[in-house]
C-alpha positions as CSV (number, residue, x, y, z in Angstrom):
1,X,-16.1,127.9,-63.2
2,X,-12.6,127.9,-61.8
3,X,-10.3,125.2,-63.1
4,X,-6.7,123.7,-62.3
5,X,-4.4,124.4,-65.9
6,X,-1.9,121.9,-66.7
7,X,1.5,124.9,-66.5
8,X,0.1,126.1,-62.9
9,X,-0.2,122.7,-61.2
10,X,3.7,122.9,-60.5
11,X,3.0,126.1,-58.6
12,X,0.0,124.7,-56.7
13,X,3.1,122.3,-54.7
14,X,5.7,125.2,-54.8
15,X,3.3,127.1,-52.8
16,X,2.2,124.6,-50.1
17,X,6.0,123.3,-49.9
18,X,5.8,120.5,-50.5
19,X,4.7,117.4,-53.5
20,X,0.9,117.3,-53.8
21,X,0.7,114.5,-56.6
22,X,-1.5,116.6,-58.9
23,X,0.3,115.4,-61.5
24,X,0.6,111.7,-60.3
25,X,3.3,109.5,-60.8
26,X,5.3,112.3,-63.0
27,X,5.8,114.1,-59.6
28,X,8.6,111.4,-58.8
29,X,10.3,112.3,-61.8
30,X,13.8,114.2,-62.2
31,X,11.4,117.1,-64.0
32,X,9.7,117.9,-61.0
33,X,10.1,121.7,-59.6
34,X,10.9,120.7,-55.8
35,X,12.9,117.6,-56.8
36,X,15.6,120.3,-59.1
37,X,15.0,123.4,-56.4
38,X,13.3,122.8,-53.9
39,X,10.2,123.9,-52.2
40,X,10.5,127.4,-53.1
41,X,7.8,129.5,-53.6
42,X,6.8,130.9,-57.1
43,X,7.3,134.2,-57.9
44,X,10.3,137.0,-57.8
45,X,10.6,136.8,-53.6
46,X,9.8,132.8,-53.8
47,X,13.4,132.8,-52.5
48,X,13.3,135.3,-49.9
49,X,13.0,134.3,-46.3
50,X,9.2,135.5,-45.4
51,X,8.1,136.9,-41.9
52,X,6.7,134.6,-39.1
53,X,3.4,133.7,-40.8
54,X,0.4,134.5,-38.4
55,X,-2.3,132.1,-37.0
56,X,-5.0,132.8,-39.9
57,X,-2.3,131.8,-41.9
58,X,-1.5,128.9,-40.6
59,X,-5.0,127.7,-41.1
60,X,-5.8,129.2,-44.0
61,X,-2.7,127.4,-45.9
62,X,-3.8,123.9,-44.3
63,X,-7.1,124.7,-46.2
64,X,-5.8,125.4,-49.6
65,X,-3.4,122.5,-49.0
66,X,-6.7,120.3,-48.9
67,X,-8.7,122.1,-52.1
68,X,-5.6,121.7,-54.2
69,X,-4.4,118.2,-53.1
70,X,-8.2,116.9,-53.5
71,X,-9.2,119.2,-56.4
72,X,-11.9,121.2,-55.2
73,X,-13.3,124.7,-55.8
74,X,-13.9,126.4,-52.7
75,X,-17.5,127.0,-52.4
76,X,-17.9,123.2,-52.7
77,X,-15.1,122.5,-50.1
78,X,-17.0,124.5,-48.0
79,X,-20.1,122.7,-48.5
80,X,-18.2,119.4,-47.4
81,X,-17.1,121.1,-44.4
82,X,-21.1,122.2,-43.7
83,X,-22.3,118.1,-44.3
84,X,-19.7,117.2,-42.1
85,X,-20.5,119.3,-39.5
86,X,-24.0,118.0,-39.5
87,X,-23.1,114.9,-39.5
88,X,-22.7,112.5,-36.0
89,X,-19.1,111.8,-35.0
90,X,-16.0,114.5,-35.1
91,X,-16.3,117.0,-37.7
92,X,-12.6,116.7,-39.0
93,X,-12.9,112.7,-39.4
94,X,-16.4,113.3,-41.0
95,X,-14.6,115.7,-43.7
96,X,-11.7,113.5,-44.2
97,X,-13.8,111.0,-45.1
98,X,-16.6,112.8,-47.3
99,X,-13.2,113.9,-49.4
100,X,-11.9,110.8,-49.5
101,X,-15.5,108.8,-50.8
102,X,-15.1,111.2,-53.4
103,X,-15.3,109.3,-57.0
104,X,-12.7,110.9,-58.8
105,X,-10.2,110.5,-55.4
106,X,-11.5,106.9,-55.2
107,X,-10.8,105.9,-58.8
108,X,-7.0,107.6,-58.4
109,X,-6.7,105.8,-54.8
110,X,-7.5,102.7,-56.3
111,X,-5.3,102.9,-59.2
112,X,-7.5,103.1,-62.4
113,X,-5.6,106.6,-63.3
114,X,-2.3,107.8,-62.6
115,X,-3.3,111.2,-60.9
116,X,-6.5,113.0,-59.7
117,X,-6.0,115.4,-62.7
118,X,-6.5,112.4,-65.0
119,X,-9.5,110.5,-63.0
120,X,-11.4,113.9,-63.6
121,X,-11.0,113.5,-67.5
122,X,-11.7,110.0,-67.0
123,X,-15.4,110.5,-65.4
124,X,-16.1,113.9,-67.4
125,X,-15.7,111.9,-71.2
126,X,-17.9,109.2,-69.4
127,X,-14.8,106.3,-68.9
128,X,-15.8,105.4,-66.0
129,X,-18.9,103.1,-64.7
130,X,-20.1,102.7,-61.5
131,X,-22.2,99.2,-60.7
132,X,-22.0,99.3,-64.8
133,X,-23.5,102.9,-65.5
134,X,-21.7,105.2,-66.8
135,X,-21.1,108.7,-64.2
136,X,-19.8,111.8,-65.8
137,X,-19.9,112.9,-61.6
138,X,-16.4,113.4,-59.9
139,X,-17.8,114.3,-56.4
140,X,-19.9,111.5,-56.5
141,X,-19.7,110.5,-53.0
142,X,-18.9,106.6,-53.7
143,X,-21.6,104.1,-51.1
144,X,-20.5,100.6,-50.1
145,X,-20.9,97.7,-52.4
146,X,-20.4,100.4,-55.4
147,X,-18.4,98.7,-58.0
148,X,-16.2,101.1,-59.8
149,X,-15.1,100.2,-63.7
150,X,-12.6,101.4,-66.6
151,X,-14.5,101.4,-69.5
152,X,-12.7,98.8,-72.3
153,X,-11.2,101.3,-74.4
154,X,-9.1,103.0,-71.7
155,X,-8.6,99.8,-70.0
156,X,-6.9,98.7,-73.6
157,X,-5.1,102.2,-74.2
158,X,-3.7,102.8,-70.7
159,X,-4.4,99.6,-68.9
160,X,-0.7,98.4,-68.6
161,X,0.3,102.2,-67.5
162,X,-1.7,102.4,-64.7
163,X,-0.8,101.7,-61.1
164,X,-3.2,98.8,-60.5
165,X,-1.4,96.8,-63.0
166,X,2.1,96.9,-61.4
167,X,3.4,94.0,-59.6
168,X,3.8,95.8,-56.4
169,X,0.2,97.6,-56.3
170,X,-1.5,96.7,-53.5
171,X,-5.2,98.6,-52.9
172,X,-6.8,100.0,-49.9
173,X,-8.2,97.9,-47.6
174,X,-11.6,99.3,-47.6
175,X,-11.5,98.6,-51.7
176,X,-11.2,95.5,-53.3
177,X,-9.6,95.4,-56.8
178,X,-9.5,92.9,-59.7
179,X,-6.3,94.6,-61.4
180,X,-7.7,92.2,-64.2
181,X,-10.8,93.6,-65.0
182,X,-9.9,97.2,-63.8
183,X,-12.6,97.3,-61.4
184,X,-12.8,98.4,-57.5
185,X,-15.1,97.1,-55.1
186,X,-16.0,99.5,-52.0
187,X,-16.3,97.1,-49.4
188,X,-16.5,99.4,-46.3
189,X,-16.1,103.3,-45.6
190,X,-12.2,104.8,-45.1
191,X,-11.5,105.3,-41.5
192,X,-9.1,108.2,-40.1
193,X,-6.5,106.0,-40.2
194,X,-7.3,105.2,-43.4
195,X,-6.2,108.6,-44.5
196,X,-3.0,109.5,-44.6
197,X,-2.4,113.4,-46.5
198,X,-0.7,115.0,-43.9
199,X,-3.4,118.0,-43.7
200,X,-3.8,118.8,-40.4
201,X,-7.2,119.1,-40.2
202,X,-7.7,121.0,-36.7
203,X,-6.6,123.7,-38.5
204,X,-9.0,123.8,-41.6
205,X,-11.9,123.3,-38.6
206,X,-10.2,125.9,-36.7
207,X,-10.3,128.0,-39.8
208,X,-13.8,127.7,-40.4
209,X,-15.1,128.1,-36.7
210,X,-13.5,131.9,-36.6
């Protein structure tokens, strides 16, 4: 199984130019790569001014963009893309939206962990409880009226860390949060303009319809 290590998530936003918060609030830090040189490619010719790059390109970066901001392995992002297309409605806003109802995007969108990276370890050591059952189930695809909680021991180790306990965190408004009791109410579905990544998707649909 393919897997994200902690030393190459740096390189993940070097290579899509650009801060993909993999790393969460630390991104904002003085420590980040892009902040101290830029968006400059890893590796010797990083620096180097590259040709033109060509229209498979073009979409096939706007797809890795999307894996590596969300997390996802590519067989399963290509699953999503396969539901959405079967799906009624546009196929872009249906994938948007599967990847955002995703549990482990859901719990970072909502402020009960300070990056993706760390909702993962969250629901894999069984921190997390959905309408009061524990899911060990990041791509749980989260339903309406789901009630999403912190478990008490991480609500009392990193509880005042967290972003829904900050005076200016306000959540989503398709998720209700009691900052609290660390919990998140999914009171309707994200719409597209709910979503706000800067992917473009045409070109991850244009990628896949080759």
């Amino acid at each position: 199984m393919s897997r994200i290590t902690l030393n190459s998530k740096c390189r993940l936003c070097r290579a899509e130019g650009q801060k993909l918060y993999i790393k969460g609030i630390r991104c904002d830090g003085a420590k980040c790569p892009i902040e101290k040189k830029g968006a400059v490619k890893p590796g010797m010719h990083g620096v180097k001014n590259s040709s033109k790059p060509s229209e498979f390109c073009i979409q096939l970066r706007a797809k890795q963009k999307a894996k590596r901001l969300y997390g996802v392995a590519e067989r399963q992002f290509k699953n999503y893309y396969q539901k959405a297309k079967n799906e009624k409605g546009l196929v872009g806003d249906n994938l948007q939206i599967l990847l955002e109802r995703r549990l482990d995007n859901v719990i970072y969108k909502a402020g009960l962990t300070t990056s993706r990276s760390q909702a993962k370890q969250f629901i894999s050591h069984n921190h997390i409880l959905i309408n009061g059952k524990k899911l060990n189930i990041s791509s749980y695809g989260v339903k309406i009226g789901d009630i999403i909680s912190l478990d008490t021991l991480m609500a009392k180790k990193y509880g005042e860390e967290l972003p829904i306990s900050g005076k200016d965190f306000k959540a989503l408004r398709w998720l209700e949060a009691d900052k609290g009791k660390f919990t998140v109410k999914v009171t309707s579905y994200p719409t597209k303009e709910d979503i706000n990544t800067g992917i473009d998707i045409n070109l991850i649909i244009e990628f896949y319809s080759r």
